[in-house]
C-alpha positions as CSV (number, residue, x, y, z in Angstrom):
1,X,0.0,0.0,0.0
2,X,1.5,3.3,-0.8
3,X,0.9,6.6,1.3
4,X,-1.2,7.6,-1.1
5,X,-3.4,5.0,-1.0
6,X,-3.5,4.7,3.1
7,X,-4.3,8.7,3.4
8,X,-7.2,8.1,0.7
9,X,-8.5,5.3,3.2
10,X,-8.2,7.5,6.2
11,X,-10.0,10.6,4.8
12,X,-12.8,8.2,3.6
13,X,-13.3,6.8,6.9
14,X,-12.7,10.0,8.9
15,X,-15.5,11.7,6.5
16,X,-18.2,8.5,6.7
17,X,-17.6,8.5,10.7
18,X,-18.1,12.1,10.8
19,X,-21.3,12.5,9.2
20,X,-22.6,9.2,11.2
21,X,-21.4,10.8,14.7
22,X,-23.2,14.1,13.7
23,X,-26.5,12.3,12.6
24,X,-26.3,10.1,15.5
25,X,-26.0,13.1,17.7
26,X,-28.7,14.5,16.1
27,X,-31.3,12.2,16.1
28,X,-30.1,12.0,20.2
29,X,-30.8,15.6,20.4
30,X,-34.4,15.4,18.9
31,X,-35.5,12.0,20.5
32,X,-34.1,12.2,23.9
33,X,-36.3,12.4,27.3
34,X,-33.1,13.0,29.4
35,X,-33.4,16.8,28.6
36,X,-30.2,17.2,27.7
37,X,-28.1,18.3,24.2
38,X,-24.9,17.2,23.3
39,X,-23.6,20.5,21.0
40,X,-21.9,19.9,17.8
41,X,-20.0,23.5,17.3
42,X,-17.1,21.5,17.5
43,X,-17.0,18.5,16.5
44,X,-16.4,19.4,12.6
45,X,-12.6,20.7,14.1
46,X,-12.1,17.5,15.8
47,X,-12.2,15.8,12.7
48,X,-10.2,18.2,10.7
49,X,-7.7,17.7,13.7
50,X,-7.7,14.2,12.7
51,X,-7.7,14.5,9.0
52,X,-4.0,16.6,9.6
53,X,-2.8,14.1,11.9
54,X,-0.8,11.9,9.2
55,X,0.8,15.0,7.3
56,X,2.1,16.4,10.8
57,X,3.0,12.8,12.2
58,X,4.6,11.5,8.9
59,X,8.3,11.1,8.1
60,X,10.5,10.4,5.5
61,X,13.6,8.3,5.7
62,X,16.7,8.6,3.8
63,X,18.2,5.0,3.0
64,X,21.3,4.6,4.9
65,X,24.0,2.2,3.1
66,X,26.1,0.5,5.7
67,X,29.7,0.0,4.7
């Protein structure tokens, strides 16, 4: 698999878990009886937060020959 390929994957499932968290805490927020809300202001940056982590956590190697 190249990095290509594995980032593709991961901004796929980040996207399809976002929009299922964010319907799932809608329909909580419409059906509940416990009178309470959980807010989404911010849950859109938590995932953004997530889509940067393998861009700030990745690293390239140089190929070392060993004499």
């Amino acid at each position: 698999m190249t990095y290509e390929q594995m980032r593709d994957k991961v901004t796929k499932l980040l996207d399809s878990t976002e929009e299922k968290m964010s319907e799932l805490i809608e329909n909580y927020n419409e059906n509940n009886k416990e009178h309470t809300e959980v807010d989404t202001v911010d849950l859109s940056n938590k995932f953004s937060e997530l889509q940067d982590y393998l861009e700030d956590y990745t690293s390239e190697f140089e190929e070392v020959e060993i004499q």
